[in-house]
TORKOL-4160 file (C-alpha; in steps of 0.2 Angstrom, whole numbers, padded with zeros to 4 digits, m for minus):
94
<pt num="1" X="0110" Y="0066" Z="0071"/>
<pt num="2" X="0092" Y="0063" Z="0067"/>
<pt num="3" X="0088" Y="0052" Z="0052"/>
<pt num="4" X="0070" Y="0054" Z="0046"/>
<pt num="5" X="0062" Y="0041" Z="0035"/>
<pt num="6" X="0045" Y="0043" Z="0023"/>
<pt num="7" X="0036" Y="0031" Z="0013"/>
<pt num="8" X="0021" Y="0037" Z="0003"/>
<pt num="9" X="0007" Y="0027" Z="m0008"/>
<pt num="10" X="0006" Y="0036" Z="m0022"/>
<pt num="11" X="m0011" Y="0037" Z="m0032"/>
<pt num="12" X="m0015" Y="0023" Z="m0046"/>
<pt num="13" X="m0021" Y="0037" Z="m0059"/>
<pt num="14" X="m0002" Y="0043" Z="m0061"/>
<pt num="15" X="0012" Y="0042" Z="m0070"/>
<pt num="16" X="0023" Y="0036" Z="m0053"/>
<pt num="17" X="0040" Y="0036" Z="m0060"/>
<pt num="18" X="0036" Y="0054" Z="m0064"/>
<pt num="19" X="0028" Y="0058" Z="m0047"/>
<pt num="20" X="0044" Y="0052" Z="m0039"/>
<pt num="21" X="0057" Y="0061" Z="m0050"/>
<pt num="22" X="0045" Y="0077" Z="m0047"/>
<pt num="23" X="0043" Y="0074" Z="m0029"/>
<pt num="24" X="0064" Y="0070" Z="m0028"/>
<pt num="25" X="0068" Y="0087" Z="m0038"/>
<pt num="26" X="0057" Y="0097" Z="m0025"/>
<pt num="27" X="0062" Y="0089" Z="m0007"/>
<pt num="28" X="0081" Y="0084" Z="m0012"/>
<pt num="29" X="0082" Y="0103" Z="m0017"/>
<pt num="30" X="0079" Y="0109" Z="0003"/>
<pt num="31" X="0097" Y="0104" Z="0005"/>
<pt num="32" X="0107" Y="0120" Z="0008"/>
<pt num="33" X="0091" Y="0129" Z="0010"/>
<pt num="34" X="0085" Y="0121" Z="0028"/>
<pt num="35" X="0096" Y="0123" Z="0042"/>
<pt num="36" X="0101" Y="0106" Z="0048"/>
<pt num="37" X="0096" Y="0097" Z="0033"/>
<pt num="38" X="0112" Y="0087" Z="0025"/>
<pt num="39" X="0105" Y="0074" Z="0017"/>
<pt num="40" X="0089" Y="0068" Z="0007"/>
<pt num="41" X="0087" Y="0056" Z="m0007"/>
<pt num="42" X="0068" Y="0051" Z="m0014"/>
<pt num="43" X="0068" Y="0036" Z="m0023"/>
<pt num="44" X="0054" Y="0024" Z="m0030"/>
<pt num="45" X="0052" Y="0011" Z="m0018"/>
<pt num="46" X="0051" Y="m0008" Z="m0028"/>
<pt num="47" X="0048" Y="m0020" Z="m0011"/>
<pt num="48" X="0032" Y="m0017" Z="0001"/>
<pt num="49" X="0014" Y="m0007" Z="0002"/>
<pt num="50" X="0022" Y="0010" Z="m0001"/>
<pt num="51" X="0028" Y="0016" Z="m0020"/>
<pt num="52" X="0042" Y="0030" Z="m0012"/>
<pt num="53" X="0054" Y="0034" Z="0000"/>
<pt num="54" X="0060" Y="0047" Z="0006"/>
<pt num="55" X="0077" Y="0045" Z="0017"/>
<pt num="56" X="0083" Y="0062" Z="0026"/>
<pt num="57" X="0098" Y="0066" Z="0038"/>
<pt num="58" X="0096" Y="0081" Z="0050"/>
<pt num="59" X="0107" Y="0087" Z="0063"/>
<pt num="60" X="0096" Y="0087" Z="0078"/>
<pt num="61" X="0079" Y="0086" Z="0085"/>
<pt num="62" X="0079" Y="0102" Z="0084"/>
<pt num="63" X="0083" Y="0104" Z="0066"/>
<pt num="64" X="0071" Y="0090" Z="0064"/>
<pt num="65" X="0056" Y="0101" Z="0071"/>
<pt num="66" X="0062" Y="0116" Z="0062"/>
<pt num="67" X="0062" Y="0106" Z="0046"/>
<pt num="68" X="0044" Y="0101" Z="0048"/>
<pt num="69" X="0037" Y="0121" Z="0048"/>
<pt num="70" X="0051" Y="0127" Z="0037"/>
<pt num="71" X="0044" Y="0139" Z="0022"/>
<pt num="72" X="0053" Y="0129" Z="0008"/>
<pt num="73" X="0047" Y="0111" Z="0017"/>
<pt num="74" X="0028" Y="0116" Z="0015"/>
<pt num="75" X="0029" Y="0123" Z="m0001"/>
<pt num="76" X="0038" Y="0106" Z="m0004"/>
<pt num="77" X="0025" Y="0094" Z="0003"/>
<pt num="78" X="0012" Y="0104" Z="m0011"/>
<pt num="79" X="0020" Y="0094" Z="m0023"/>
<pt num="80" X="0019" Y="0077" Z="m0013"/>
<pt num="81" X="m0001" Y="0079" Z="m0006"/>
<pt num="82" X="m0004" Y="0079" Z="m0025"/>
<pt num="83" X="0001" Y="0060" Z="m0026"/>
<pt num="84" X="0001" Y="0054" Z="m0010"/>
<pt num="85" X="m0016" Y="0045" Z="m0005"/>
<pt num="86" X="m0006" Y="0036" Z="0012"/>
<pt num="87" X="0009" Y="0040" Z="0022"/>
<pt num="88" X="0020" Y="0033" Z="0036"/>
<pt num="89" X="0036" Y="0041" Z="0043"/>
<pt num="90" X="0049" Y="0038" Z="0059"/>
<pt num="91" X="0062" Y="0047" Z="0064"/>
<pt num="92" X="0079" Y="0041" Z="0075"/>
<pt num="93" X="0092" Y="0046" Z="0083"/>
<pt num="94" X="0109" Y="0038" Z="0078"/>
């Protein structure tokens, strides 16, 4: 299992709560529609630099790489490049 971790600075001319509800209906919806994607929760983040989180399960590296050129994924990350002005992610393997 991979478990793949986002945060993103979001941009101070927007209504963040929103951006994050938006940002969680679009990503948490890929579950069942990406192979290999079980789990994925976006949340506003209230501790350190970054103002949301994203926290995904995956069930391989495999599915991980998958995920990243995925249709639905890119379509996704349209919504997030509209808020997010900075980004850093990991992923492990449990």
């Amino acid at each position: 299992m991979v478990k793949h971790i986002v945060f993103w600075k979001l941009r101070e001319d927007c209504d963040k709560d929103a951006a994050v509800r938006e940002i969680a209906d679009k990503l948490e919806a890929l579950v069942g529609v990406v192979p290999g994607l079980t789990k994925a929760q976006v949340r506003r983040a209230y501790t350190g630099d970054y103002d949301a989180v994203l926290y995904s399960e995956l069930d391989s590296r495999e599915a991980a790489e998958a995920y990243q050129t995925h249709p639905a994924h890119l379509e996704a990350k349209k919504t997030v490049h509209g808020y997010a002005v900075g980004r850093a992610a990991c992923d492990f393997e449990v």
